[in-house]
Each structure stands twice: as structure tokens, then as C-alpha cells.
MARLO-13611 format. One record per residue: x, y, z of N, C-alpha, C in turn. Coordinates in pm, 1 decimal. Layout:
[pt [X; Y; Z]; [X; Y; Z]; [X; Y; Z]] ...
% end
This chain:
[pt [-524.7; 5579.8; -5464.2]; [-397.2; 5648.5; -5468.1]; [-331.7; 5641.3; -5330.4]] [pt [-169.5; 5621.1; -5330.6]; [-118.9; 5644.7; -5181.6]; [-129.7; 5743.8; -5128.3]] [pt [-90.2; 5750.3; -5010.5]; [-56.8; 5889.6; -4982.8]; [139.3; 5883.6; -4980.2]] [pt [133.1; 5979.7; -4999.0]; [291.3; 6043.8; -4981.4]; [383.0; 5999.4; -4823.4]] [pt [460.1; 5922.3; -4803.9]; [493.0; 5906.7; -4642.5]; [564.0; 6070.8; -4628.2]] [pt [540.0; 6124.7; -4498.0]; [570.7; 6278.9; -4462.1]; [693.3; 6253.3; -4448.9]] [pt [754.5; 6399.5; -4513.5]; [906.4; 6390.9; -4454.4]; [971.9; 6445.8; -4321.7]] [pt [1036.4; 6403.9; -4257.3]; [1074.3; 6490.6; -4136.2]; [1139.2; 6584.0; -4177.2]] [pt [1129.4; 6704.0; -4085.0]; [1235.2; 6846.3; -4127.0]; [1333.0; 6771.4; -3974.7]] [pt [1445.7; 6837.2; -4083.0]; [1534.8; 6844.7; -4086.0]; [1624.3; 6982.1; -4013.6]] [pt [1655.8; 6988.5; -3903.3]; [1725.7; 7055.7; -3812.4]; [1863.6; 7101.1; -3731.1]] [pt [1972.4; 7165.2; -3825.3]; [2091.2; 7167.3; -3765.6]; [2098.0; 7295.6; -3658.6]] [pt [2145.9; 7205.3; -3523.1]; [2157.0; 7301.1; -3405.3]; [2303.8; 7382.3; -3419.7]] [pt [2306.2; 7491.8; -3414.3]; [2490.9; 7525.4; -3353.2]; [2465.9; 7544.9; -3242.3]] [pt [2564.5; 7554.6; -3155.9]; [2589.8; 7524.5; -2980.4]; [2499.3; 7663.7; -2943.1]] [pt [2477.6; 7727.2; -2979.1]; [2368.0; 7814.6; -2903.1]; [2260.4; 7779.8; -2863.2]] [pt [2205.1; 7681.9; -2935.4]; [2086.3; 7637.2; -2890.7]; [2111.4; 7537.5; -2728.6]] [pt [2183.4; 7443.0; -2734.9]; [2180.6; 7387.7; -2610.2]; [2225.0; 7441.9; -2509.6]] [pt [2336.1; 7575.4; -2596.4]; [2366.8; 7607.9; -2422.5]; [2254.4; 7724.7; -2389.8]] [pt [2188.2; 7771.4; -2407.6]; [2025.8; 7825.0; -2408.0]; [1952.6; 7756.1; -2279.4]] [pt [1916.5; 7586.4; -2298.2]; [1868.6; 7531.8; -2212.0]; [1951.1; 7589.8; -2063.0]] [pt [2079.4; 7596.6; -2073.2]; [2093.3; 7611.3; -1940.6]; [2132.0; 7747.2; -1895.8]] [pt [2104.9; 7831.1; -1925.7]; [2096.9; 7999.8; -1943.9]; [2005.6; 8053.9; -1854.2]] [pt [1955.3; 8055.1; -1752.3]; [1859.0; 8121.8; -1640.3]; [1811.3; 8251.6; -1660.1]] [pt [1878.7; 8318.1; -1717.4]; [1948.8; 8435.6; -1753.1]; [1813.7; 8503.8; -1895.4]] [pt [1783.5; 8392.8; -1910.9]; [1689.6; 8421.8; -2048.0]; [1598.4; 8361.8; -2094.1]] [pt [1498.2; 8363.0; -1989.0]; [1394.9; 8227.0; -1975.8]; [1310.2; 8260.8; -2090.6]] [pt [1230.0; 8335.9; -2180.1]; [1190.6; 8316.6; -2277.7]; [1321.1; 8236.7; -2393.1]] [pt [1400.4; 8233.8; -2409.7]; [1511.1; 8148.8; -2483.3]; [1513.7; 8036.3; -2415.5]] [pt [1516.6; 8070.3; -2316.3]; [1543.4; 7864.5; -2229.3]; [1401.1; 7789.3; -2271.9]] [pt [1320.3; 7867.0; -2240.6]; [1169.8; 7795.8; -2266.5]; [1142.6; 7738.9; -2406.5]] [pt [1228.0; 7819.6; -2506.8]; [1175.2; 7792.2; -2633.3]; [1262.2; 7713.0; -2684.6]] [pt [1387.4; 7693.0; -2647.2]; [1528.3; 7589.4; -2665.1]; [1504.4; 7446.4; -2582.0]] [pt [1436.4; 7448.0; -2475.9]; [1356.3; 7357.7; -2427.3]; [1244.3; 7281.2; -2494.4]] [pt [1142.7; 7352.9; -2546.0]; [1010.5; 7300.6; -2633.6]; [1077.4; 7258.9; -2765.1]] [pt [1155.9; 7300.6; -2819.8]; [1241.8; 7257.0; -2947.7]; [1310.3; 7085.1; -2933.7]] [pt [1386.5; 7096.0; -2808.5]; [1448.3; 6977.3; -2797.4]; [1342.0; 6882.8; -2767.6]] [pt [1245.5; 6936.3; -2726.0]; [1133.2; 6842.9; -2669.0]; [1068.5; 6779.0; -2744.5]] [pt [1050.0; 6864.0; -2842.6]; [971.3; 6804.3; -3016.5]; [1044.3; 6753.1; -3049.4]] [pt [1197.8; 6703.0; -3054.5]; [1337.3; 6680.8; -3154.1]; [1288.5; 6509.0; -3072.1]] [pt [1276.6; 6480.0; -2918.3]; [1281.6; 6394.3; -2852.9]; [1162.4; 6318.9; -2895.2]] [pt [1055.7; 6367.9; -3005.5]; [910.1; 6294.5; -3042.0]; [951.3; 6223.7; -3110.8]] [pt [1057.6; 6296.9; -3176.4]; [1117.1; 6209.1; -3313.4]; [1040.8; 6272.6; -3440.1]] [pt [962.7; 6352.7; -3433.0]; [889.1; 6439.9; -3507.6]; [1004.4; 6551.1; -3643.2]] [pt [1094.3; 6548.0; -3555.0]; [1152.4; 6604.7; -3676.7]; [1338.4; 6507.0; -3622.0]] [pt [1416.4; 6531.6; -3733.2]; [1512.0; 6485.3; -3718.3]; [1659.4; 6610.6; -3703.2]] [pt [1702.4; 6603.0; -3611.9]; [1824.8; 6739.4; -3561.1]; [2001.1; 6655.8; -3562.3]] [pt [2034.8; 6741.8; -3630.8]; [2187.9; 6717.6; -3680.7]; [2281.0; 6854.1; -3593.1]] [pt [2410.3; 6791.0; -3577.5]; [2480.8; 6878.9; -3515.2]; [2671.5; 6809.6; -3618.5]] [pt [2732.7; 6980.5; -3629.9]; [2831.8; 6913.9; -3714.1]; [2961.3; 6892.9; -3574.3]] [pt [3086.5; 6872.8; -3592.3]; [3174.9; 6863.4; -3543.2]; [3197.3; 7027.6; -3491.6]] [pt [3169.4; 7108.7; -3545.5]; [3146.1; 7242.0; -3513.8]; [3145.9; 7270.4; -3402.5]] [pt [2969.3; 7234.1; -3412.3]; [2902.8; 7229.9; -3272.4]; [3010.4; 7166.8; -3135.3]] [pt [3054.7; 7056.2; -3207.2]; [3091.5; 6970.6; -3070.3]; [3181.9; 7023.6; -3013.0]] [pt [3298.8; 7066.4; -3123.2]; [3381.5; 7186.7; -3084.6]; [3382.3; 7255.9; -2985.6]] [pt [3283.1; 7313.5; -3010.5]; [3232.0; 7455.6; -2930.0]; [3211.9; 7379.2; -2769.6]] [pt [3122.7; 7350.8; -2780.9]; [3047.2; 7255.8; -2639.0]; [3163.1; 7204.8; -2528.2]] [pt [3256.3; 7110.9; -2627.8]; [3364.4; 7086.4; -2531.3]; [3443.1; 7201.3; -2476.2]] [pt [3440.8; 7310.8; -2513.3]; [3541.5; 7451.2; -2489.6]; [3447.8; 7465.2; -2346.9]] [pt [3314.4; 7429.4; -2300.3]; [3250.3; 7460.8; -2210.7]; [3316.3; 7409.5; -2105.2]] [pt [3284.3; 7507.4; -1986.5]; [3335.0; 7394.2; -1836.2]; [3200.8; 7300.5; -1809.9]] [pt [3236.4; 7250.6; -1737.7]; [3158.2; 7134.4; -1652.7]; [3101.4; 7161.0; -1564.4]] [pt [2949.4; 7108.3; -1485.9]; [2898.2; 7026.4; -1544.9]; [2802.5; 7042.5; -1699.2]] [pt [2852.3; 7205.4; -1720.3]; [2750.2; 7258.8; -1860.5]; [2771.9; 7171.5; -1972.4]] [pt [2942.6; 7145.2; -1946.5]; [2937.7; 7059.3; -2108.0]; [2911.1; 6901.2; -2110.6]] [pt [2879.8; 6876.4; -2004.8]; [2813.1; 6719.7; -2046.3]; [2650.7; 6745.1; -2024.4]] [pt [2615.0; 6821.5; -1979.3]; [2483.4; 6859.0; -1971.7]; [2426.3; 6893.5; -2140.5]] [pt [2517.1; 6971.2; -2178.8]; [2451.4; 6995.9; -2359.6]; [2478.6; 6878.0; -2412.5]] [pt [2633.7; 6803.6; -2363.9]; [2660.3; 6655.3; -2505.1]; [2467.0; 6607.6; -2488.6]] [pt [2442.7; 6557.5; -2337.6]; [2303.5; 6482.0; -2321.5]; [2241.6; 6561.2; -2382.4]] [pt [2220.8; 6630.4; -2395.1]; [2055.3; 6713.9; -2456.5]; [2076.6; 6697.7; -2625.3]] [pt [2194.7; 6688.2; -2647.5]; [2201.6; 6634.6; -2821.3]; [2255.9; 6504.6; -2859.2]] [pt [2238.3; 6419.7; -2780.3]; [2276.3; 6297.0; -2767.4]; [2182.9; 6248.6; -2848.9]] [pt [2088.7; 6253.3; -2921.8]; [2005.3; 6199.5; -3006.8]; [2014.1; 6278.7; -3161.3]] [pt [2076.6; 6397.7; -3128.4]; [2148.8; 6421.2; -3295.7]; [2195.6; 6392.4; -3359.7]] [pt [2192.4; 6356.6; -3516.9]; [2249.5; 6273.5; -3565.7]; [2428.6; 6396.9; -3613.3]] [pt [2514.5; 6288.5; -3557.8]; [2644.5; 6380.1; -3609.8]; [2625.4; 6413.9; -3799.3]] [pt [2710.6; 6489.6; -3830.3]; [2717.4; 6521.8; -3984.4]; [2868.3; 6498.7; -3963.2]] [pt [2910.9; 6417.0; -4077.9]; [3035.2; 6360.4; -4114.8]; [3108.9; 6477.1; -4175.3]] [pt [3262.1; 6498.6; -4149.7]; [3324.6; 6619.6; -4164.9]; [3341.9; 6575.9; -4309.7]] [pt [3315.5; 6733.6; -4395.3]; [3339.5; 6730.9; -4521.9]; [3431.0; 6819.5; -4595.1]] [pt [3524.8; 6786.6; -4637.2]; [3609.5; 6889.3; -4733.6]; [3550.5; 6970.3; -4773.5]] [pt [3425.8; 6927.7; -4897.9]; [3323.8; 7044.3; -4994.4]; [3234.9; 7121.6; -4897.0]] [pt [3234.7; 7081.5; -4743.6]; [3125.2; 7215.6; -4670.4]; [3296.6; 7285.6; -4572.2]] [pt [3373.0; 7301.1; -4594.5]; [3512.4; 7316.1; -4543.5]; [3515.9; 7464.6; -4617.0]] [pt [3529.6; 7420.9; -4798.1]; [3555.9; 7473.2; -4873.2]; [3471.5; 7569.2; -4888.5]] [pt [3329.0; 7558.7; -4902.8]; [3218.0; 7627.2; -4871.4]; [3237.7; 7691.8; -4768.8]] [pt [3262.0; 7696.5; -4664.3]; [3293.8; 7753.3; -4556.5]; [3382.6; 7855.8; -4582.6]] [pt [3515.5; 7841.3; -4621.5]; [3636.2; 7948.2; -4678.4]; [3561.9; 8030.5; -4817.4]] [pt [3451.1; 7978.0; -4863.1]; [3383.8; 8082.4; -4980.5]; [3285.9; 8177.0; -4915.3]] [pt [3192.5; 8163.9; -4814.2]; [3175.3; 8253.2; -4745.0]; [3207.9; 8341.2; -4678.6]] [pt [3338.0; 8318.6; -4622.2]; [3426.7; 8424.2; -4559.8]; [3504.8; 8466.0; -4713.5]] [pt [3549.5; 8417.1; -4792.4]; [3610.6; 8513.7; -4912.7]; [3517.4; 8588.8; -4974.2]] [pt [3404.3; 8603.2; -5007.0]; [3266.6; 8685.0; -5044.5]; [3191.6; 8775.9; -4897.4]] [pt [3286.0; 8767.8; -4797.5]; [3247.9; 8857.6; -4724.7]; [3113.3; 8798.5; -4652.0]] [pt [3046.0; 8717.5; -4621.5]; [2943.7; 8700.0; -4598.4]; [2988.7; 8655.6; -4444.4]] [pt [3059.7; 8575.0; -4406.6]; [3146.7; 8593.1; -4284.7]; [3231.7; 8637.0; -4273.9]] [pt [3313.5; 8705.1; -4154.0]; [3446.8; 8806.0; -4139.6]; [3568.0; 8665.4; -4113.9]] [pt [3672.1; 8645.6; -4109.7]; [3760.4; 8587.0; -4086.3]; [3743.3; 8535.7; -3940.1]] [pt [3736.4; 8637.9; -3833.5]; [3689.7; 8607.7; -3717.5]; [3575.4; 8557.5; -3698.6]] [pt [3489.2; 8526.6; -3728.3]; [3366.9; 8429.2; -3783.7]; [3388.9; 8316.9; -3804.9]] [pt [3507.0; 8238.4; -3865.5]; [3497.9; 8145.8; -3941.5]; [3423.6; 8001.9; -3877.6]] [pt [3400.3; 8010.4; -3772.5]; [3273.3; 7878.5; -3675.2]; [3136.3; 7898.7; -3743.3]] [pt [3149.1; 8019.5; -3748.2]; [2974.3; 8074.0; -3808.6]; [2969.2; 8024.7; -3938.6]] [pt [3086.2; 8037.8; -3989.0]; [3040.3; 8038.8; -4135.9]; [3068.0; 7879.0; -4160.0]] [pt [3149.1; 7801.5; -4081.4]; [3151.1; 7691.1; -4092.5]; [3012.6; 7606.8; -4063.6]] [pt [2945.5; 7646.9; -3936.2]; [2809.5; 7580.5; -3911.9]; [2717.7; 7604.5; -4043.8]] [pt [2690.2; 7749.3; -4099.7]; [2653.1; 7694.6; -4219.1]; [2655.6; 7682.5; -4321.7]] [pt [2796.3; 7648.5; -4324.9]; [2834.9; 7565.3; -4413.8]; [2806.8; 7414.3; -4442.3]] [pt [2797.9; 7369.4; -4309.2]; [2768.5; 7205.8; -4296.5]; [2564.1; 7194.5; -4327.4]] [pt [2530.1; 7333.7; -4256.8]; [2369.4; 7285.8; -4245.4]; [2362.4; 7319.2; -4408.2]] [pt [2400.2; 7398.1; -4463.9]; [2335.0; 7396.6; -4647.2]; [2412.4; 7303.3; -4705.8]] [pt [2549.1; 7292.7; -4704.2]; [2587.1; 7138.6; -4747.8]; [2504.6; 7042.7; -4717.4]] [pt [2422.3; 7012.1; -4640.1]; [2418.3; 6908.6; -4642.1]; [2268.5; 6900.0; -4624.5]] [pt [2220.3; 6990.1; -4694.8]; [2068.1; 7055.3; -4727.4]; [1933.8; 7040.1; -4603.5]] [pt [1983.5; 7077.8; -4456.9]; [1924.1; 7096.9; -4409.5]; [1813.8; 7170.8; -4383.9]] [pt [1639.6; 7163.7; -4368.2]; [1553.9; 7267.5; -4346.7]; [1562.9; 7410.0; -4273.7]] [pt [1655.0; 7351.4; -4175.3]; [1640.9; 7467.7; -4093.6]; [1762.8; 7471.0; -4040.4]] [pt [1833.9; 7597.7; -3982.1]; [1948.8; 7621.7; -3921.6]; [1900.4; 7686.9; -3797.9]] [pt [1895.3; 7643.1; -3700.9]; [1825.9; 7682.2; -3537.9]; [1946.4; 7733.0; -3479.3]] [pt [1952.6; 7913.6; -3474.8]; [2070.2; 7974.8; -3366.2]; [2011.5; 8083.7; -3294.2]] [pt [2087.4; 8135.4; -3192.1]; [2072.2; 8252.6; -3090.1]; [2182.0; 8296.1; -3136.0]] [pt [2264.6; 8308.4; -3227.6]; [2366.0; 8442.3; -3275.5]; [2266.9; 8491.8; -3387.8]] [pt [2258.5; 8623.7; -3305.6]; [2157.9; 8743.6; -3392.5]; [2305.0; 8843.7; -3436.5]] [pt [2440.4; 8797.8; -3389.9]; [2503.2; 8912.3; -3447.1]; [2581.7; 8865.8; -3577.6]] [pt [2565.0; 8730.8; -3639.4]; [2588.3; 8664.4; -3717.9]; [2586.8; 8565.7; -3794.5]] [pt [2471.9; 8486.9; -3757.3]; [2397.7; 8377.1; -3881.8]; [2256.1; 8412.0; -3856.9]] [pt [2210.3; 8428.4; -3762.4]; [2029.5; 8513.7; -3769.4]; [2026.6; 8646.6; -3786.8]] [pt [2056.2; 8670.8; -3948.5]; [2099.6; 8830.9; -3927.3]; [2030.2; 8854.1; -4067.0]] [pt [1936.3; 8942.6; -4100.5]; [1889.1; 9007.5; -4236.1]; [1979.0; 8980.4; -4318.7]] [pt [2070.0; 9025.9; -4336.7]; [2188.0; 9101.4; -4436.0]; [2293.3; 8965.3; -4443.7]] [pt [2282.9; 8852.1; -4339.0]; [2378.5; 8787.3; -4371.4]; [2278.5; 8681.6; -4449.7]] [pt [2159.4; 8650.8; -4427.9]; [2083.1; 8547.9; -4473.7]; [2066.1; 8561.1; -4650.3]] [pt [2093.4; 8742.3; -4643.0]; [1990.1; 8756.3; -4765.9]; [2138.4; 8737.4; -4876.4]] [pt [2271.8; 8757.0; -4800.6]; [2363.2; 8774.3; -4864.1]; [2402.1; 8606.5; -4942.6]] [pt [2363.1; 8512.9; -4804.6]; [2375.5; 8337.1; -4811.8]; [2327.9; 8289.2; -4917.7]] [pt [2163.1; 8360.5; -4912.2]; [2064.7; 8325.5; -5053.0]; [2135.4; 8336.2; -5146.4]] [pt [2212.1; 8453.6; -5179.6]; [2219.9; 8527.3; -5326.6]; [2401.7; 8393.3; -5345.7]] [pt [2479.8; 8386.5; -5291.2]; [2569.5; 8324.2; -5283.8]; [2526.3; 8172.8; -5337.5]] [pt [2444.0; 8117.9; -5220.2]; [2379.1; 7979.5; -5275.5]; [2348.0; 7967.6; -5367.8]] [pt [2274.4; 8039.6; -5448.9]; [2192.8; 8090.7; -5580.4]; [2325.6; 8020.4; -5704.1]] [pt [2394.3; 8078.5; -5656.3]; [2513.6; 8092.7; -5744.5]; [2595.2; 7982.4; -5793.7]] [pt [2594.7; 7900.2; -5673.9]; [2671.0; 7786.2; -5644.4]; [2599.1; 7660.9; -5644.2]] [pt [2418.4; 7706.9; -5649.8]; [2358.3; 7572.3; -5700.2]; [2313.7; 7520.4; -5550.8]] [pt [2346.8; 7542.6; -5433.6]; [2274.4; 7513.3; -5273.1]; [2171.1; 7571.4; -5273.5]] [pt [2068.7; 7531.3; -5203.8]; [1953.5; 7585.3; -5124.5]; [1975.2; 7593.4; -4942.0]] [pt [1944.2; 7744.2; -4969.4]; [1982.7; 7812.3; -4804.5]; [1842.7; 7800.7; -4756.3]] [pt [1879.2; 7711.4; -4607.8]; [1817.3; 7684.9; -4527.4]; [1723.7; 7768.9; -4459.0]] [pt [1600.7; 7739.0; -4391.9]; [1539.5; 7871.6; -4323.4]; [1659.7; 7924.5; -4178.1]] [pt [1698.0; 8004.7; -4171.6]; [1788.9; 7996.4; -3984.4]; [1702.0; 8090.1; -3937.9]] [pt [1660.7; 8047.9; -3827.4]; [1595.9; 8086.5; -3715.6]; [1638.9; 8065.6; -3617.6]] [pt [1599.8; 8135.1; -3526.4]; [1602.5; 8128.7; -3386.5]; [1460.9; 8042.1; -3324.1]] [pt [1519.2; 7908.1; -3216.4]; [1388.8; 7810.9; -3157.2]; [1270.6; 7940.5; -3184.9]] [pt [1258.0; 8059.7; -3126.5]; [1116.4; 8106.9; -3086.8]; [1044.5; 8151.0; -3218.3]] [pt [1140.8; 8114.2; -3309.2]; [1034.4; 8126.5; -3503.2]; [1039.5; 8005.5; -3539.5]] [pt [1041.8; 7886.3; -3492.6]; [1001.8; 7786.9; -3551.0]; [953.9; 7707.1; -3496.1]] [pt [786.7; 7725.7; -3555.9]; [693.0; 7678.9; -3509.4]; [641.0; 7564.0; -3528.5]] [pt [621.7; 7454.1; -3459.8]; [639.1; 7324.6; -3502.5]; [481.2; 7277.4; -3435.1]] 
% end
């Protein structure tokens, strides 16, 4: 009998994670946003970033924001999609993101569109959140997606 070839997990960053690496400010987070990218660099798992992300990153000054493009320079982009757009505006109409949110709810929008394992953030006040995850599930449920694990680097243990 064969064996099964393993699949890589699958990893969408939003800009919290890279700008983490350069955060002094929070060395258990730098350390663990560090060991993350470090495993991403084995090739051990495979890490996606949407236009979102890039968004965000460029709003950074310099030299921070070419410092994060490099550290995700081996992510594979996710191609902008109408149906994770739309998805996006259904989360904020079901309340699951606020209007002022709408980046949050766009990032995952793109990582369950586009059925990523994991959604890797440091916003604990709005996509690593009990109540918003459990709200994502019940939504996805609905609509036929499977919601991603989102964690924060220091719960996913690789």
C-alpha cells in the first residue's frame, strides 16, 4: 500500500504577524512571530497573505515596511476575489464584524474563502476573539465554508 503524500498546512498571515517581528516592545510575540516565519522558511508549511495584508504594511513607514514586504516575500499572494469581497460585506451585515472593522473581516474573509488551515493574528480585540470565532463557525456553517483554526503564532504549534 502507498502511503498518503502529507499535506502542507496552510497559513494566512494578516499584517500583525510581521509587524510583531519588529516590535521590541513584546518579545514573547516577537519570539513566537519569529519561530513561525522560521518554520514558513522550511517550507514545512505553506503561508498566504491577501492584498489586505499588503494594504496594511504599505500604510507602514520605513524602514518597517520593507522590512515586513521581506519577511513575507515567500508568501504566496491570494488573488483578489469578488466572492471573499462579498463574504466580507456578509460578515459585517450579520454583525460578526462592526463596519469599522471591515480589514478584519476582509482578512477573513480571504483566509476561509479560500480554505485556509489556519488564520495567524495578534488582534485579540477582533479576529482572535471567543465570540467572534464562535460567531464565524455558526455563519460558515450556514453558507457551506469551513472556518479556519485563528490563532495567535504562540498557539500554533508546529
Amino acid at each position: 500500500m502507498t502511503a498518503m503524500p502529507k499535506t502542507k498546512l496552510k497559513i494566512y498571515f494578516d499584517s500583525t504577524v510581521p509587524n510583531y517581528i519588529f516590535n521590541d516592545e513584546y518579545p514573547e510575540k516577537q519570539k513566537a512571530a519569529k519561530a513561525l516565519f522560521a518554520f514558513s522558511n522550511k517550507k514545512e508549511i505553506l503561508t498566504f497573505v491577501s492584498s489586505v495584508t499588503l494594504e496594511e504594511i504599505k500604510a507602514a513607514n520605513e524602514p518597517k515596511r520593507s522590512e515586513m514586504l521581506k519577511v513575507l516575500r515567500d508568501s504566496i499572494l491570494l488573488q483578489e476575489s469578488s466572492e471573499a469581497e462579498e463574504l466580507a460585506k456578509t460578515y459585517i451585515k450579520k454583525q460578526i464584524f462592526s463596519k469599522s472593522n471591515r480589514e478584519d473581516a476582509r482578512h477573513t474573509a480571504y483566509a476561509v474563502y479560500y480554505g485556509v488551515n489556519i488564520l495567524a493574528s495578534y488582534n485579540f480585540s477582533h479576529i482572535v476573539r471567543l465570540s467572534t470565532i464562535n460567531k464565524l463557525r455558526a455563519e460558515n456553517l450556514i453558507l457551506g465554508y469551513q472556518t479556519p483554526e485563528i490563532r495567535s503564532p504562540e498557539e500554533i504549534d508546529l
